[in-house]
N, C-alpha and C positions, 0 to 999 in steps of 0.2 A: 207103182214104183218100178223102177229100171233096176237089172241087176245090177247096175255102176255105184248106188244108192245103196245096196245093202253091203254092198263088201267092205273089209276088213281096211282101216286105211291106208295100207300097204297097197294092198293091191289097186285102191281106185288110185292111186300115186303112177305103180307103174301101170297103168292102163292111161294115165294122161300123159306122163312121158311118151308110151308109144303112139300114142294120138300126134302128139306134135311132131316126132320125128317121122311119123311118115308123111306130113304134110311140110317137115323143110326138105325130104329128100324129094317127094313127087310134084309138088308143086311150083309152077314156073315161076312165079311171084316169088314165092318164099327162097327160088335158089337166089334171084335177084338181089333179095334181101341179106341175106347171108352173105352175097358175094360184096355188097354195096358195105353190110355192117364190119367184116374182113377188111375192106380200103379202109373205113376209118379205125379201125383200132391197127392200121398201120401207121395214119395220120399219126393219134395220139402219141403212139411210142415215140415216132418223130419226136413229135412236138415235145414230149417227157424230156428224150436226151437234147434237144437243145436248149431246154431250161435250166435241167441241172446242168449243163456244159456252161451257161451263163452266170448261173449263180457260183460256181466253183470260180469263174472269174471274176466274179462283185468280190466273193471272200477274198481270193486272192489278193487284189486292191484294196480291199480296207485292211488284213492283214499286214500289207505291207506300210501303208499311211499310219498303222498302230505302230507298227514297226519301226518307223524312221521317227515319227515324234517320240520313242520312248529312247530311241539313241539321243533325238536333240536335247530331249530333258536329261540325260546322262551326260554328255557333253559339258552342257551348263551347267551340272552341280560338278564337276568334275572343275570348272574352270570358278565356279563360287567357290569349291573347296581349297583350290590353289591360291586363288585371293585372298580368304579367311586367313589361311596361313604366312601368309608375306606380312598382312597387318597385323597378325598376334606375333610375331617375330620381331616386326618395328615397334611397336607397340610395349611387347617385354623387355628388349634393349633401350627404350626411350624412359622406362619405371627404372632399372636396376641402373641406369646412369644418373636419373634426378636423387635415387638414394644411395647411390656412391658419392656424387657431385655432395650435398648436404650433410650424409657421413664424412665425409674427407674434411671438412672444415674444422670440424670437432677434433676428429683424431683416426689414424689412419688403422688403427686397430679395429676401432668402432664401426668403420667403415665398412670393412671386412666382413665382419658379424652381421653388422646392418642390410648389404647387401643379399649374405647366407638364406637372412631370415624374409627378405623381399622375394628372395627366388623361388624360397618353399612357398609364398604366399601364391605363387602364379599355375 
């Protein structure tokens, strides 16, 4: 057995750390490598920020597409609520005149009363 084999795991640890680091420092390949694996993890960084730069624009645009349908849907209960309203207005003046018009025949007292008690019904 090699003294590499008996030692404490420690130390065959830093005995392979220095094994490699003196073969990316003295070796012509391995600066090659290192210089070659350096391009590309500049590549990737690239490539990182302009994805996230992309996708901050996808959100962008669908935030803004959430955006504009939840105004359109706002809009249109805005303008169904304005209409709801003009027909419960016609609709409550066209009851309290059929039951004035029908009170008033009888008697204009009754009329009166009859209408009171039409309008609490609404």
């Amino acid at each position: 057995m090699t003294l590499v084999h008996d030692e404490a795991p420690a130390v065959r640890l830093q005995a392979a750390r220095a094994l490699v680091s003196s073969l990316l420092v003295g070796h012509p390949e391995a600066r090659s490598l290192l210089s070659e694996a350096s391009h590309w993890r500049g590549l990737a960084a690239h490539s990182a920020a302009v994805a996230a730069t992309a996708s901050r624009a996808a959100d962008l645009a669908r935030t803004r597409r959430h955006w504009r349908r939840a105004v359109r849907h706002r809009d249109t209960a805005a303008a169904t609520a304005r209409a709801d309203a003009g027909t419960a207005a016609v609709t409550r003046e066209s009851w309290l005149g059929l039951v004035r018009t029908t009170a008033a025949e009888e008697d204009e007292h009754l009329a009166r009363e009859a209408t009171a008690v039409a309008a609490g019904m609404i």
